[in-house]
C-alpha positions in Angstrom: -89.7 -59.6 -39.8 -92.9 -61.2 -40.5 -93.0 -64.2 -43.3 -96.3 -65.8 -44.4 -95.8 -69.3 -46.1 -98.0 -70.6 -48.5 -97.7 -74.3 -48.5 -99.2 -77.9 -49.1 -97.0 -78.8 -45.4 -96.7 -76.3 -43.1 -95.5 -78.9 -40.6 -92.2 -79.5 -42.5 -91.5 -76.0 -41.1 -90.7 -77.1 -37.4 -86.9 -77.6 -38.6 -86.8 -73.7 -37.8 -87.8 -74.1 -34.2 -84.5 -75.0 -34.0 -80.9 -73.0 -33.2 -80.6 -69.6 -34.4 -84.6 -69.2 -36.0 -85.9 -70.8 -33.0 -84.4 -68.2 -30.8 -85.4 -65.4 -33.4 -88.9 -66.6 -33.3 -88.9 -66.5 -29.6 -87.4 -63.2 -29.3 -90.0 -62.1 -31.6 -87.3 -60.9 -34.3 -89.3 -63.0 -36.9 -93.0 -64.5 -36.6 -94.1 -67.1 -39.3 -97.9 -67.3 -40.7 -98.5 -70.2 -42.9 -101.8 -70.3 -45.5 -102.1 -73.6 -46.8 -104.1 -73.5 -50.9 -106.1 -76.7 -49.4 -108.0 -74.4 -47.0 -109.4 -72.0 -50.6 -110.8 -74.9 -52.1 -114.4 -75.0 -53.0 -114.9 -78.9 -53.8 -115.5 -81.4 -51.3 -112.1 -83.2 -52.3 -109.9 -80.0 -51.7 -108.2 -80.3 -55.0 -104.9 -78.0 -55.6 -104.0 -79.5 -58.7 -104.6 -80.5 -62.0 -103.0 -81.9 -65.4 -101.2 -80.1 -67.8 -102.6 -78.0 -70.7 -100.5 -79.5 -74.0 -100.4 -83.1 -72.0 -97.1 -84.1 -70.3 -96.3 -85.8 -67.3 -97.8 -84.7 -63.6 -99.7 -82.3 -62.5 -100.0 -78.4 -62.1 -100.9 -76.3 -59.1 -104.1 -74.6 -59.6 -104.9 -70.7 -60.0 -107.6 -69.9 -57.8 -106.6 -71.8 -53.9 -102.9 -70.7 -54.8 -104.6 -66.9 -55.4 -107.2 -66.8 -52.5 -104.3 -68.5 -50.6 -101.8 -65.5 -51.5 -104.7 -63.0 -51.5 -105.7 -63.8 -47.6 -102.2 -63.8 -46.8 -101.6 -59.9 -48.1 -104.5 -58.8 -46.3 -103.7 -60.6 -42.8 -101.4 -57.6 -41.7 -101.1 -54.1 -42.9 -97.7 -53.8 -43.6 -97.2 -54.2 -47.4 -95.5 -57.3 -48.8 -93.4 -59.2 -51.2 -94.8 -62.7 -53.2 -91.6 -64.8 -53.8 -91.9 -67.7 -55.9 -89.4 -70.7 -54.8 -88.4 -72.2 -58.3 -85.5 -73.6 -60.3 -86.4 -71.0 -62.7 -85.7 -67.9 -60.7 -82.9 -65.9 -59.8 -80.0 -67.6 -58.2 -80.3 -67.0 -54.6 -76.6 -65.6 -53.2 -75.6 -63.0 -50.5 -76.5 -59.8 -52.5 -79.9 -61.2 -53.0 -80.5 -62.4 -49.4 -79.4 -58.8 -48.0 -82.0 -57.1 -50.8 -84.8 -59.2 -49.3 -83.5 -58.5 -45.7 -84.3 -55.1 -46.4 -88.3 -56.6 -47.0 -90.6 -55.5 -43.8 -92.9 -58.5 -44.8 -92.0 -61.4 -47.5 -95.1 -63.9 -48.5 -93.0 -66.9 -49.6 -94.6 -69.2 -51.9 -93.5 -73.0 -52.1 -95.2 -74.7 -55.1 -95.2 -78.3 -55.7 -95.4 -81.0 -58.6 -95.3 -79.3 -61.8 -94.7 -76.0 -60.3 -97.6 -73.2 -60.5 -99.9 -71.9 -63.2 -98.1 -69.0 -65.2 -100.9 -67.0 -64.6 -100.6 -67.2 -61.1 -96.4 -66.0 -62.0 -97.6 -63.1 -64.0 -100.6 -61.8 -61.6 -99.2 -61.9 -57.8 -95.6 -62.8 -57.9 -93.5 -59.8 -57.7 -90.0 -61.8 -57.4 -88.4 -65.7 -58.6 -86.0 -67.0 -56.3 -84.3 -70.4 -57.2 -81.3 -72.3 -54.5 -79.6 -73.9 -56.8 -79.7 -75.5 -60.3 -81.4 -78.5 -58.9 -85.3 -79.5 -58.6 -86.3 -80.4 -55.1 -89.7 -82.1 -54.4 -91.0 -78.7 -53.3 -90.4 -75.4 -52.4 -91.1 -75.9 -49.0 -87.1 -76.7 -48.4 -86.0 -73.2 -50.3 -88.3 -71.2 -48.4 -86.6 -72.4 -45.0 -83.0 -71.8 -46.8 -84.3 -68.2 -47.4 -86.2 -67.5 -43.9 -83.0 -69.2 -42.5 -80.3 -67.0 -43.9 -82.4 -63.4 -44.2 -82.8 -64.2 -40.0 -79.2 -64.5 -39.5 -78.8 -60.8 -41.2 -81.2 -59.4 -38.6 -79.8 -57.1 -35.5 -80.0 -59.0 -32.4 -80.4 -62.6 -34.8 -76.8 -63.9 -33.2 -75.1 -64.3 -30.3 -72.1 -61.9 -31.5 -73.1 -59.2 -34.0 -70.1 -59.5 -36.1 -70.5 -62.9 -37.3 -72.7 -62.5 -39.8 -70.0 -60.2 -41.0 -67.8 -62.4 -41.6 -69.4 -65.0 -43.3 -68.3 -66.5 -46.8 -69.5 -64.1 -49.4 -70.4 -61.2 -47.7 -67.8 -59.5 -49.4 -68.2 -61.7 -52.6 -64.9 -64.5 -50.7 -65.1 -67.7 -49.0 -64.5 -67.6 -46.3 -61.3 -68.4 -44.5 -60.3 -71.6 -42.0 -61.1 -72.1 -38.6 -59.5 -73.5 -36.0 -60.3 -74.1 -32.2 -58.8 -76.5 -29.1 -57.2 -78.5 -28.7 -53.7 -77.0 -30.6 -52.0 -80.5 -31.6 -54.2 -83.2 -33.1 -52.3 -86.2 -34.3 -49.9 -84.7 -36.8 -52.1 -81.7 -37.2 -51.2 -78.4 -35.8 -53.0 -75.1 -35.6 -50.9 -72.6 -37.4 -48.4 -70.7 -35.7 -49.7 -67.1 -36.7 -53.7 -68.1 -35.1 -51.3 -68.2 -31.6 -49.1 -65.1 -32.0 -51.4 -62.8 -30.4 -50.8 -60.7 -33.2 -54.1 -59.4 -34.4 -52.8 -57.8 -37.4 -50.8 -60.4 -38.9 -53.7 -62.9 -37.7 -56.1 -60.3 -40.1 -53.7 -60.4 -43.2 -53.3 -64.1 -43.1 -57.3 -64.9 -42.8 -57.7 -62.2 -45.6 -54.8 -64.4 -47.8 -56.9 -67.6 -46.7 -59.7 -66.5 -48.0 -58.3 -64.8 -51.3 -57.2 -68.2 -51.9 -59.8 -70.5 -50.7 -61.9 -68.8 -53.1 -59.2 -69.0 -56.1 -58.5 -72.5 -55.7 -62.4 -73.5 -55.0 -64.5 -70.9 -56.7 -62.6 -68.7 -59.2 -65.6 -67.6 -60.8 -66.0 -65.6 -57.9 -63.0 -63.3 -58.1 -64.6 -62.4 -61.5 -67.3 -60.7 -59.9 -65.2 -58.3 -57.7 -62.2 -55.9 -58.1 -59.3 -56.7 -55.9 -57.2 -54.3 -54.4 -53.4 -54.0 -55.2 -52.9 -55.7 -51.4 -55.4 -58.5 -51.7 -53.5 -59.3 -55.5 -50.2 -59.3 -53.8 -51.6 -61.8 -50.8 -53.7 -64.1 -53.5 -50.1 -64.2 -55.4 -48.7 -65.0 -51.9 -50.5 -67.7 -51.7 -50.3 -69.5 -55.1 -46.7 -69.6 -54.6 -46.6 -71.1 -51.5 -49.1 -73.6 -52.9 -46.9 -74.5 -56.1 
């Protein structure tokens, strides 16, 4: 999957050299192309920005370099792409959202700064809003790595086993449930006896209870959203008992 960046600081993107993107990029599962406003300038000072329309504090990201910026990006490769905006304003990014956009041959991933971007520039080339979290960031250069980060971990071949990405929290709308790993006994602490029974189906019913209720007790809101079955209301029943 090809993802063209257009940013102030391409150089902030080396974090994804790094674990699971880095080996992705060297496989050749994703390739990143960065297109930086600076460089569609025409004035000897390479402005990208300018004050507020109305007055106000800061400064807004200009049409034009964001435009030639975007424009040079879409025609840099044939396959047809998708502009998304990084902002506070857009849709909430969660796992629905990320596997939509893993379905995108080519995403062009725009990380404004300051201000944010002239609406214009919204109305004309952006074809999606994508916001992390209701929280402003200095840029949207940080976004754009959560997104790049978590499409590449839904890509064949992405992991080291294929069926973790399956099992992630909110794949099927839960958290997910706890892990444990060596050693068995730490201080007072021990793994739980069903993890070392060997018995795979009991060890499947007692990760789906887990995570019924790890997402009841953390995240309720989330149950909202999806339609239990009469087996997962028994277990999330199970476990508010035994937690009473």
């Amino acid at each position: 999957m090809r993802f063209d960046i257009i940013t102030l600081f391409p150089d902030m993107f080396t974090a994804l050299d790094c674990g699971i993107t880095g080996r992705a990029k060297e496989n050749g599962l994703i390739t990143l192309d960065f297109w930086n406003p600076r460089d569609y300038t025409k004035d000897s000072y390479h402005k990208v920005d300018d004050s507020p329309y109305g007055g106000g504090p800061g400064m807004v990201m200009l049409f034009e370099p964001m435009q030639l910026a975007i424009q040079a990006a879409r025609q840099a490769d044939g396959e047809q792409a998708s502009v998304v905006y990084l902002t506070p304003q857009g849709k909430l990014l969660d796992q629905n959202l990320v596997t939509n956009l893993t379905t995108k041959k080519r995403l062009i991933l725009l990380a404004g700064r300051y201000e944010g971007i002239d609406e214009r520039l919204v109305k004309h080339e952006v074809d999606a809003e994508v916001s992390i979290g209701d929280y402003v960031l200095s840029g949207g250069e940080l976004a754009a790595m959560v997104v790049i980060d978590a499409i590449t971990r839904q890509l064949p071949g992405a992991l080291g086993d294929a069926d973790s990405a399956k099992q992630d929290s909110f794949v099927d709308g839960l958290l997910d449930y706890p892990h444990y790993t060596r050693p068995e006994l730490i201080g007072e602490h021990n793994v739980p006896k069903i993890l070392l029974s060997g018995d795979h189906t009991a060890i499947a019913r007692w990760r789906r209870k887990q995570a019924l209720g790890r997402t009841w007790a953390r995240r309720p809101e989330l149950l909202a959203k999806i339609e239990l079955t009469a087996a997962d209301s028994m277990l999330l029943n199970e476990f508010i008992k035994e937690t009473k």
